[in-house]
LOTI-65347 format. One record per atom (N, C-alpha, C, O, CB): x, y, z. Coordinates in steps of 0.001 Angstrom, whole numbers, padded with zeros to 6 digits, always signed. Atoms other than C-alpha are relative to their C-alpha. Glycine has a CB too. Layout:
N
XYZ;...
This chain:
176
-000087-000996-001035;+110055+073214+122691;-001401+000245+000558;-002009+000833-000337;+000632+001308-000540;+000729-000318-001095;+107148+073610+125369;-000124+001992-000388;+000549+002992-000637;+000996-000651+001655;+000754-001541-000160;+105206+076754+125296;-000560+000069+001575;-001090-000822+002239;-001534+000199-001233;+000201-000106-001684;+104731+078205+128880;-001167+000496-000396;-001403+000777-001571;+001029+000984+001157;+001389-000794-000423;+101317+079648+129904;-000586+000505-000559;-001732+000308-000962;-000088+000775+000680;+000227-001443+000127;+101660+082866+129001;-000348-000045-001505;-001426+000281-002002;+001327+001019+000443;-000102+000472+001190;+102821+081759+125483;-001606-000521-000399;-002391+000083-001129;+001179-001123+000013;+001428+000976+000599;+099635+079412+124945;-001098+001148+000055;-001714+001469-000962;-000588-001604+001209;+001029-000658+000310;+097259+081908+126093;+000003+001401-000890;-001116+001902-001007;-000498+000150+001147;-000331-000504+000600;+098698+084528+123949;-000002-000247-001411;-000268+000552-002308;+000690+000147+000468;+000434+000319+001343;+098691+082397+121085;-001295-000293-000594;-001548-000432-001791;+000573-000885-000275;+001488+000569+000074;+095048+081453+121505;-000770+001252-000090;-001786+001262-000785;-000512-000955+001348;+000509-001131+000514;+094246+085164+121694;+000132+000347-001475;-000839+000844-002046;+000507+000931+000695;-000773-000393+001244;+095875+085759+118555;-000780-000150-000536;-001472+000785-000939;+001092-000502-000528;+000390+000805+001001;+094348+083055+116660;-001274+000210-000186;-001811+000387-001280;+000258-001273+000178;+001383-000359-000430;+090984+083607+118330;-000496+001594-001085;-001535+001793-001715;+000110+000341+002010;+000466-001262+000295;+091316+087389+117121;+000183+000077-001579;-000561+000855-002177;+000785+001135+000842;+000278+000425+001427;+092073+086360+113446;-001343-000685-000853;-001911-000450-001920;+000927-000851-000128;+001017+000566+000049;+089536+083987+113824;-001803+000454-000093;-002857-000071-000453;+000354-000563+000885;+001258-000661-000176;+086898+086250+114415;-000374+000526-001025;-001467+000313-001549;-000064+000881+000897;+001036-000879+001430;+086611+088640+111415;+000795-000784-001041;+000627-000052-002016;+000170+002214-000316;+000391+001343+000691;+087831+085419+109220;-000751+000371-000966;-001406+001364-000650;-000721-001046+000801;+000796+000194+000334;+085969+084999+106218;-000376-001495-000102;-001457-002056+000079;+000031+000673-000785;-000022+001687-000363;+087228+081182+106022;+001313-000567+000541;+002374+000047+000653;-000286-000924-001370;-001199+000518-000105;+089514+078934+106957;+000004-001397-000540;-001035-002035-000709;+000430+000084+001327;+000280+001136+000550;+091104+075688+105453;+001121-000679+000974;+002164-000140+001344;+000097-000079-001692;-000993+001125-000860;+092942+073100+107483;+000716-001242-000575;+000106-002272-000863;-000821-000658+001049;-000676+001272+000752;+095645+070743+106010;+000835-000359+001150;+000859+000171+002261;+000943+000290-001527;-000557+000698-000578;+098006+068275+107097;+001173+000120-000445;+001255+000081-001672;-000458-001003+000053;-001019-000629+000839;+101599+069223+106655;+001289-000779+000389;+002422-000317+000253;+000119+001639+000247;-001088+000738-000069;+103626+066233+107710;+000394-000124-001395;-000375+000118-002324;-000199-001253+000703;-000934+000400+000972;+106242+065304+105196;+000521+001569-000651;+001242+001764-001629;-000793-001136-001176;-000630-001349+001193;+106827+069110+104162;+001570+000510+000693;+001840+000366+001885;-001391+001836-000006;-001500-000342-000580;+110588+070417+104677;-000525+001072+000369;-001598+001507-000050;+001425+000115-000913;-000455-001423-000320;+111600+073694+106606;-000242+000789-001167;-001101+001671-001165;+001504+000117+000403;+000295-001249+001365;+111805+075454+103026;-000829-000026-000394;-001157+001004-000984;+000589+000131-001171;+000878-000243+000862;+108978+074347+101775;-001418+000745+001376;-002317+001567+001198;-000302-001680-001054;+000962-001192-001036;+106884+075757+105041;+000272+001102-000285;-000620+001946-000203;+000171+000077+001550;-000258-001435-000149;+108761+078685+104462;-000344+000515-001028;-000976+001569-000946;+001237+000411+000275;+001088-000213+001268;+107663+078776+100702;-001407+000313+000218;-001961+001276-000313;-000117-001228-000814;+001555-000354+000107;+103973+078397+101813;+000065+001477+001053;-000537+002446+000591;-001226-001548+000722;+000148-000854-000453;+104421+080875+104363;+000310+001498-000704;-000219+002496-000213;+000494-000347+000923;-000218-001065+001087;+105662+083529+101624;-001305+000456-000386;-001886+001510-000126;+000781-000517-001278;+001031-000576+000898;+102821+083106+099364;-001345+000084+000765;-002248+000762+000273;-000159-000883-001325;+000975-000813-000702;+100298+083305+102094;+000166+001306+000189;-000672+002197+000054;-000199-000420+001116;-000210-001544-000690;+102174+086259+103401;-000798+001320-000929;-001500+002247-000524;+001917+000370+000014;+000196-000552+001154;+101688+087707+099736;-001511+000034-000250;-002100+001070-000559;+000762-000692-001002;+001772+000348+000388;+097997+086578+099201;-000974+000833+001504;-002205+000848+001504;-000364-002421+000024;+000766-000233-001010;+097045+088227+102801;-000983-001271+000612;-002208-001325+000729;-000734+001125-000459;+000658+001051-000599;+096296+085072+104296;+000903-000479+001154;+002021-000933+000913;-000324-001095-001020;-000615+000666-001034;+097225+084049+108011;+000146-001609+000180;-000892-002260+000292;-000629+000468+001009;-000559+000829-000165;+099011+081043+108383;+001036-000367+001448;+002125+000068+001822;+000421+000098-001071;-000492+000332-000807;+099560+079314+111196;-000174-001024+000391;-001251-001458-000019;-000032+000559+000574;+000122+001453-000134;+100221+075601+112863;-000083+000678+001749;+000529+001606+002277;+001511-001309-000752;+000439+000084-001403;+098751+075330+116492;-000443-001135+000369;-001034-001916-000376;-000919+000832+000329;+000211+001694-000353;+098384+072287+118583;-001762+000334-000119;-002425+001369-000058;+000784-000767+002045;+001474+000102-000172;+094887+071371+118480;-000588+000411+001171;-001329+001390+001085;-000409-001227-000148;+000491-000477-001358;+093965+071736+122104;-000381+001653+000113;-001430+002168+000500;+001204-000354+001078;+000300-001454+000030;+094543+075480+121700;-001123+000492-001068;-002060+001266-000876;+001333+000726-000305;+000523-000197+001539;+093204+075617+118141;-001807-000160+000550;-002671+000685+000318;+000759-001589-001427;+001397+000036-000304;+089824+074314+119635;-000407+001362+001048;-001494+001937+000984;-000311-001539+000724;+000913-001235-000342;+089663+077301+122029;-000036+000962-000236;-000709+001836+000310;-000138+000314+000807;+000305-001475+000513;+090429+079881+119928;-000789-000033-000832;-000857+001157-001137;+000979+000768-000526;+001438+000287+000612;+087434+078982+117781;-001248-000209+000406;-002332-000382-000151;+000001-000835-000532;+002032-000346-000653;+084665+079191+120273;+000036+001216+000225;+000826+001948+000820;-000756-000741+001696;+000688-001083+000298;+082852+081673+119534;-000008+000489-000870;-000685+001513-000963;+000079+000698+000492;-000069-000438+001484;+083461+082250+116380;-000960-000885-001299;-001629-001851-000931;+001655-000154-000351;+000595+000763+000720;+081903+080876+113350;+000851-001160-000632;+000836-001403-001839;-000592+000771-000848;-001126+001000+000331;+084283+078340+112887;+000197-001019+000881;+001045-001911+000917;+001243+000600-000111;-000448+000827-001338;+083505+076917+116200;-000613-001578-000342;-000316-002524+000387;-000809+000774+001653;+000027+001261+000936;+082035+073933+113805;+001335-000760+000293;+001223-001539+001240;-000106+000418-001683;-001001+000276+000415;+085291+072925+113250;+000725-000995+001370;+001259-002054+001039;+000637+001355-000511;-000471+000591-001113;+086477+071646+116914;+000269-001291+000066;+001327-001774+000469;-000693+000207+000858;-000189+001647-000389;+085806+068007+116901;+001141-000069-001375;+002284-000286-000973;-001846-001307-000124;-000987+000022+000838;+087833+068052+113255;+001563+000139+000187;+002417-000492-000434;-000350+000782-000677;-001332+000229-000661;+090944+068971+115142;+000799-000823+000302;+000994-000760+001516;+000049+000242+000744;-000439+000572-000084;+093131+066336+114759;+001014-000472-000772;+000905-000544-001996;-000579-000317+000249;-001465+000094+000810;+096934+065324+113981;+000215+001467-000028;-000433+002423+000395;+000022-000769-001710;-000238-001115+000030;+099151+067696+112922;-000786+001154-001361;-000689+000739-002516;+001424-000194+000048;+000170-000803+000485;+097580+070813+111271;+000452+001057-000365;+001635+001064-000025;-000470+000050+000239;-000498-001178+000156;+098250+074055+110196;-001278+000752-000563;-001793+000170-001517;+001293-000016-000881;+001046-001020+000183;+095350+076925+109823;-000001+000910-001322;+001009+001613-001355;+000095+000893+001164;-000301-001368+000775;+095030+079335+106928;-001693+000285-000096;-002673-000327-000521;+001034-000159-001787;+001060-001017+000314;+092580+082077+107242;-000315+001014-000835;+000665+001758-000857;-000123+000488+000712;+000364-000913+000787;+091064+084414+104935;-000545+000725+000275;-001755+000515+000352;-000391-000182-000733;+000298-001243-000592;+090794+087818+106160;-000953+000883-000889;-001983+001482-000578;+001295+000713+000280;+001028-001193+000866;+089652+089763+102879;-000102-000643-001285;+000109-000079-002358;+000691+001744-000253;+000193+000437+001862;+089058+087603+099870;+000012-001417+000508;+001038-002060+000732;+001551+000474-001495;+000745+001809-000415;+087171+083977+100945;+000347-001093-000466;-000012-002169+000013;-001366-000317-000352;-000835+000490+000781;+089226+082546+098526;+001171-000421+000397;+001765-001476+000176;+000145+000674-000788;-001808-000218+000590;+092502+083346+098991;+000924-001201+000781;+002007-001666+000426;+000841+001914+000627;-000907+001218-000519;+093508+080597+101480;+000060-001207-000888;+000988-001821-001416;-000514-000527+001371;+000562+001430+000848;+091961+077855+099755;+001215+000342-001653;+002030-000555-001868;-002523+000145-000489;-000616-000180+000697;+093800+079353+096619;+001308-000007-000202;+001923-000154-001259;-000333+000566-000147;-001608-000023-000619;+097137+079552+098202;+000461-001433+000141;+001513-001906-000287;+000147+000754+001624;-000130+001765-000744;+096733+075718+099782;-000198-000719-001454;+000306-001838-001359;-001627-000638+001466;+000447+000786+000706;+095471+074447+096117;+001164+000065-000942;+001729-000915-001426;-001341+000243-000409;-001675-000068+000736;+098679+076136+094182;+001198-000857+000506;+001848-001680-000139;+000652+001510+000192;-001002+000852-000747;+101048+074864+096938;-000047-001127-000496;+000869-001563-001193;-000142-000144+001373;+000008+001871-000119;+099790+071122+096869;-000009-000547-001320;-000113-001757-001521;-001476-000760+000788;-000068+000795+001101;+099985+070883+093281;+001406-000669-000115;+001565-001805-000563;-000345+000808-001187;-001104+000675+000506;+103622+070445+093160;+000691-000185+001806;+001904-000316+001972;+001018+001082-001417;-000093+000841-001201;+103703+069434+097021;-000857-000913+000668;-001610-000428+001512;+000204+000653+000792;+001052+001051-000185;+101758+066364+097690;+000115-000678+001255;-000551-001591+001744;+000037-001011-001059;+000451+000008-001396;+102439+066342+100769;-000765+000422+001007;-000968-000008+002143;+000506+000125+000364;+001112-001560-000919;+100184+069208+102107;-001507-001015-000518;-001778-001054-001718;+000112+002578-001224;+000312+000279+000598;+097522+067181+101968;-001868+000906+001211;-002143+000727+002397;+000715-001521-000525;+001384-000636-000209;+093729+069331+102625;-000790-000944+000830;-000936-002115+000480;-000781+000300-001383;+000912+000579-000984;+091359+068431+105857;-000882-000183-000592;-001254-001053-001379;-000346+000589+001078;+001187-000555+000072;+088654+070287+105864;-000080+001498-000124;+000948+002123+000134;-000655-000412+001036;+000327-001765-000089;+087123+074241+105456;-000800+000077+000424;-001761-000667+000613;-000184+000921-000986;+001348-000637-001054;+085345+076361+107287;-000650+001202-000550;+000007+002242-000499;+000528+000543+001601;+000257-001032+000815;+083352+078629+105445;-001918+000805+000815;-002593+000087+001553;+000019-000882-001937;+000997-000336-000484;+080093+080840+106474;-001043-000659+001755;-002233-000585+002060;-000531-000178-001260;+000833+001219-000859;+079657+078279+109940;-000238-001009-000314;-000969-001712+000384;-001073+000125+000336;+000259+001675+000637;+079542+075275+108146;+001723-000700-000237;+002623-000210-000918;-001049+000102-002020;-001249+000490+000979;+082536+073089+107570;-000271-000904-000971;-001321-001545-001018;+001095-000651+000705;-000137+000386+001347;+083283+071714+104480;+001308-001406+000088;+002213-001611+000897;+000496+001576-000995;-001468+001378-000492;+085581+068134+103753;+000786+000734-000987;+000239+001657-001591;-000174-002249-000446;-001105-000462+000436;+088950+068970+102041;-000420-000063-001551;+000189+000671-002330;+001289-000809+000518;+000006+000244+001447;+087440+067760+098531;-000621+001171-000677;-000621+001276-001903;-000751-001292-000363;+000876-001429+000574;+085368+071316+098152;+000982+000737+000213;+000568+001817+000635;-001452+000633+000754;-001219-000638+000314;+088539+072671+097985;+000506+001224-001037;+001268+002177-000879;+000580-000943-000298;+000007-000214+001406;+088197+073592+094337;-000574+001346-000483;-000277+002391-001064;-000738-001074-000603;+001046-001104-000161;+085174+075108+094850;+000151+001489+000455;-000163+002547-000090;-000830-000469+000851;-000162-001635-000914;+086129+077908+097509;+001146+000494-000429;+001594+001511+000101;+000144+000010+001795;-001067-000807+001071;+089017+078568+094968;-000047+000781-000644;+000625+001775-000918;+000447-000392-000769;+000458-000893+001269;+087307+079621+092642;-001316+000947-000031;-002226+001200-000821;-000232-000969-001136;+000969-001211-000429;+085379+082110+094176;+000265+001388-000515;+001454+001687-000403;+000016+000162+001493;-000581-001098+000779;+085540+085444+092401;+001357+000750+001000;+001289+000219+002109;-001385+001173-000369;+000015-000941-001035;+087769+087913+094410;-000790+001402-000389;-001555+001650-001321;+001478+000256+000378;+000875-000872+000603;+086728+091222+094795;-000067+000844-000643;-000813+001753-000280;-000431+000345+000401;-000545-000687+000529;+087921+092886+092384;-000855-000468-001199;-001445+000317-001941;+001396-000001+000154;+000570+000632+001250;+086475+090143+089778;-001802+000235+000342;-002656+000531-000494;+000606-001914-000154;+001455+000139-000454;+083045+090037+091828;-000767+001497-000594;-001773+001715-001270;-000063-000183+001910;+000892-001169+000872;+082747+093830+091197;+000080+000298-001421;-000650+001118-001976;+000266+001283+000483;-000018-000459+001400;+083457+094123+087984;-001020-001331-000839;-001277-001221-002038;+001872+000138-000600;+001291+000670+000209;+080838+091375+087449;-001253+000826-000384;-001942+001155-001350;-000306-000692+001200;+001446-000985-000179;+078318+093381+089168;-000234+001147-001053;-001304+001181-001661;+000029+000852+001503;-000231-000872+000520;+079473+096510+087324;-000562-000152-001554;-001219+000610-002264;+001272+000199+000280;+000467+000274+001905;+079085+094548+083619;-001451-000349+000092;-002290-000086-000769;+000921-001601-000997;+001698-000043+000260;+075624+093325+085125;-000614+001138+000213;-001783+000782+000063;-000811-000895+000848;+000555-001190-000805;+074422+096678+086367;+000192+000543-001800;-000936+000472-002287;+001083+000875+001740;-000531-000514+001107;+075818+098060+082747;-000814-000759-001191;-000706-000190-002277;+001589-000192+000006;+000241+000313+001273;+074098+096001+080289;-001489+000222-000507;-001637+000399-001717;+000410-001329-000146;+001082-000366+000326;+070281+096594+080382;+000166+002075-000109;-000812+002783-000348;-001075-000813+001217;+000029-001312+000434;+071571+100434+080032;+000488+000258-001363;+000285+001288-002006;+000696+000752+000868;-000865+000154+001354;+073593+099495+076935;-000642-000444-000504;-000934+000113-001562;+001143-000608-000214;+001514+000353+000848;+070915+097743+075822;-001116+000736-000377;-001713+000553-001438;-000697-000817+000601;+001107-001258+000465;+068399+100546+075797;+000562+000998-000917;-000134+001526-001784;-000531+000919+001288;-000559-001028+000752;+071009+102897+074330;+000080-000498-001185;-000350+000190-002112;+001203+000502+000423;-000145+000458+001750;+071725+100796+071153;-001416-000101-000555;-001583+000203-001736;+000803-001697-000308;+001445+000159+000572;+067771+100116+070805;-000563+001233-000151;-001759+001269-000438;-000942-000817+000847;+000547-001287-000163;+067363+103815+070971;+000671+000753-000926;+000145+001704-001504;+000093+000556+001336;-000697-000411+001091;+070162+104520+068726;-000780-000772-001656;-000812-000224-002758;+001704-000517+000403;+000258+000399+000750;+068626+102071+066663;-000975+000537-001299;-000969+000171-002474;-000157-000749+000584;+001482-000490+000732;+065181+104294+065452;+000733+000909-000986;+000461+000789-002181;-001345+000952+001113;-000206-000839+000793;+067046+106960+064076;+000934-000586-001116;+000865+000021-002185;+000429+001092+000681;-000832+000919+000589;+069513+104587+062408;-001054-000232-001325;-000967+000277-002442;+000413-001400+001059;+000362+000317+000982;+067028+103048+060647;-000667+000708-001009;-000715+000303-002171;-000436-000733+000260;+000892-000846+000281;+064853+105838+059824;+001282+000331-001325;+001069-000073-002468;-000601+001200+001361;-001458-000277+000635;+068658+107077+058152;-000241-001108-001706;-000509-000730-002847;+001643-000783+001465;-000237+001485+000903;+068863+103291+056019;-001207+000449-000776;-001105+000700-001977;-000121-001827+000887;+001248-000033+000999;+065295+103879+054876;+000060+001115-000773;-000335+000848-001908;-001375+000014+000663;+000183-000848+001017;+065586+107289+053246;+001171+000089-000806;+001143+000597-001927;-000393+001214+000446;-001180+000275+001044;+068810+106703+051838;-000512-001380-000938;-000237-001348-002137;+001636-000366+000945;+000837+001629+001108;+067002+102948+050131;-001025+000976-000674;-000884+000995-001897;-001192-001785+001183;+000586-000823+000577;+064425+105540+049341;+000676+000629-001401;+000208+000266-002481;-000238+000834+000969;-000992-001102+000212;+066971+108023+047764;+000879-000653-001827;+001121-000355-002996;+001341+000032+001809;-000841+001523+001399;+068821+104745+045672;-000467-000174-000827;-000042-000373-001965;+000139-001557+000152;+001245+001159+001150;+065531+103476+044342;-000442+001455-000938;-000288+001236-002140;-002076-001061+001208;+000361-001237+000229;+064347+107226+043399;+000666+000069-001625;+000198+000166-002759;+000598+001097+001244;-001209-000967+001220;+067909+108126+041310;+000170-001735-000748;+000585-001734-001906;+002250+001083+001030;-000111+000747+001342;+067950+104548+039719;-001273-000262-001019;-001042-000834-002084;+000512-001343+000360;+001003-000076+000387;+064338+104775+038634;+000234+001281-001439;-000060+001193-002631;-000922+000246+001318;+000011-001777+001020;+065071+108712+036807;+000798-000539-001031;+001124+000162-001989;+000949+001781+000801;
């Protein structure tokens, strides 16, 4: 079915306006996948907060200028399908790497990450990016441990001071 005009430039806004506050995007190839199983990936994007969408290329290249993704243009080619990562840099790439394990048809371009693209084989990589939930509670255990560290070394004086007059105390009453 033909998209009129209105349609195209409507969809190119769209994509464009996803595109913009983006953190990445990954681009696969999604011949050989059935109706259900698009509709599968489109679930667990839905679920993961990740936009998913297939756009002819032509459009796809102009809703990416101007954006940091505008890398990506000449890569446009065959059929594709987009997934962007709105709030967790991850989460597409994570979505596309679950899918294709037990669909080997989906098979990974390229990513677009910080203005740079990336080939489909760093895939792995932008998977396993913390989210942010894991990132802060990183920070949180690093921020936390040179204070926990001073407190036990501080607990430590009186501690020992404790050990020594009680060894004192031992040696004293087995001496009498």
């Amino acid at each position: 079915m033909a998209l009129s005009l209105e349609q195209k430039k409507a969809m190119v806004q769209e994509v464009a306006e996803v595109a913009g506050k983006a953190l990445s995007v990954v681009a696969a190839e999604y011949r050989g996948l059935t109706a259900t199983q698009m509709e599968a990936l489109r679930r667990e994007a839905r679920n993961a907060g990740v936009y998913l969408k297939v756009v002819k290329n032509t459009l796809a290249r102009r809703a990416v200028q101007g954006t940091e993704f505008e890398c990506l243009q000449d890569a446009f080619v065959g059929p594709l399908l987009l997934a962007f990562s709105t709030e967790d840099p991850g989460a597409a790439a994570r979505v596309l790497k679950e899918f294709s394990k037990e669909n080997k048809a989906l098979e990974v371009k390229f990513l677009g990450v910080g203005g740079q693209m990336l080939p489909g084989s760093e895939l792995d990589r932008l998977a396993s990016l913390p989210t942010r939930e894991q990132a802060l509670s990183m920070l949180m255990a690093t921020m936390r441990a040179p204070v926990q560290k001073l407190v036990t070394t501080l607990n430590e004086v009186p501690g020992k001071l404790v050990r020594t007059i009680v060894a004192i105390k031992e040696a004293k009453e087995r001496a009498a």
